[in-house]
N, C-alpha and C positions, 0 to 999 in steps of 0.2 A: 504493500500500500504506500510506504514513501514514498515509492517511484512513479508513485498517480500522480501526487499533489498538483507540480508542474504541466499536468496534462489534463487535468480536472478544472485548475482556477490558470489559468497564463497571464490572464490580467486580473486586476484589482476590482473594476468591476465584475469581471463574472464571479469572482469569488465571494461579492459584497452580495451574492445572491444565495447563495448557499446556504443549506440551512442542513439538513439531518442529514445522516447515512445511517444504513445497518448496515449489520456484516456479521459474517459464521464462519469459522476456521472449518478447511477441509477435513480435517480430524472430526471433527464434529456434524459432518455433513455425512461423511461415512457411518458414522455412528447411528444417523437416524436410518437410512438405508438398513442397516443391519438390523435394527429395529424391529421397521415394518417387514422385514421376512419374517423374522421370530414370530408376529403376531401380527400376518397379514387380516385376519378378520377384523382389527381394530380399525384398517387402513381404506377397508373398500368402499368406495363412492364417497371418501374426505378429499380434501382439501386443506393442505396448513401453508402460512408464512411460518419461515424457517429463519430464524435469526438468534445470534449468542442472548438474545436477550435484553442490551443494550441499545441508545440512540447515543450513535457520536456526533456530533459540532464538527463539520468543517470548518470551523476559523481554529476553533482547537488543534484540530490535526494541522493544520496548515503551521500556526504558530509552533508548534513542537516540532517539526520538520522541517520545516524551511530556516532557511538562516537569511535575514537580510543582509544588504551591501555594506559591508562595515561591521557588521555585530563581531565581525571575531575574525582573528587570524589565523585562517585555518594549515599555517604553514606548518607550528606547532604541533598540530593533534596527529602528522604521519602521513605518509601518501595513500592511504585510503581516504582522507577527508579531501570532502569536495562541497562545494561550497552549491545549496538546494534549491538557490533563487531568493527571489524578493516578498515571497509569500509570508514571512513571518511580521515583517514589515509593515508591508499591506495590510496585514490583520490588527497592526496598532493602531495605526492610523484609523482602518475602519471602528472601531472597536471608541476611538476618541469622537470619531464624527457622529457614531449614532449612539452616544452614551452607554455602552457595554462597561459594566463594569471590572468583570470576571468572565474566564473560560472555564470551563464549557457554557455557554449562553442555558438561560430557561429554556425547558419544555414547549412555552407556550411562544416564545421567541422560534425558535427552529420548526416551529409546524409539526409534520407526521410525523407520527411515532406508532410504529408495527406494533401488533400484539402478537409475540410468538407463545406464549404460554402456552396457548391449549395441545401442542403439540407433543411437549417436551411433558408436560401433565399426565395427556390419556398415552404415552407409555413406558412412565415412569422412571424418563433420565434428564439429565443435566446437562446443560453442554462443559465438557471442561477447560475449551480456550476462550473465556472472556478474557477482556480487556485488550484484541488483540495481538494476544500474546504468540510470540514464534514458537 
């Protein structure tokens, strides 16, 4: 997913439009699959939204992944660092223009918000990569 950000928001405006993501690690995607063969009778003629559970904030993600021009010198940290664009930037600034005060923004600021419960409920597991963790 870091490697979206830059592809997702390029400019500052489209990213001052973004509001929610979800998201499910593959682990966990497998997991439900495995699932409903175990106990395809629960499965037949449903329907779920599949998500870890969470709504992330794109200005979130964007500010923790992106590095503005200047914030840091990234000669320092070793030749893997590479410096992720202007998105974390952009997000101060936005973040100042429309009185944000904190990241992750409100629920009611980001719009939709998935309900995957019923899924992970009728049969009886958890996803285990929240917070998208590697």
């Amino acid at each position: 997913m870091k490697r979206w950000v830059g592809k997702v928001a390029p400019t500052k405006e489209i990213l001052r439009n973004k509001g929610s993501i979800h998201m499910i690690h593959g682990i966990d995607v497998a997991r439900a699959i495995i699932a409903i063969h175990k106990d395809f009778s629960k499965a037949v003629g449903q329907r779920w939204l599949l998500t870890d559970g969470r709504v992330y904030d794109w200005w979130d993600l964007a500010s923790a992944w992106g590095s503005g021009p200047g914030d840091a010198d990234n000669s320092n940290l070793g030749p893997d660092a590479e410096d992720c664009g202007p998105q974390a930037a952009w997000v101060r600034e936005l973040m100042r223009e429309t009185g944000v005060r904190a990241l992750p923004r409100s629920s009611e600021t980001l719009g939709r918000a998935l309900d995957s419960r019923e899924f992970w409920e009728t049969f009886g597991i958890t996803p285990l990569k929240g917070r998208m963790e590697e």
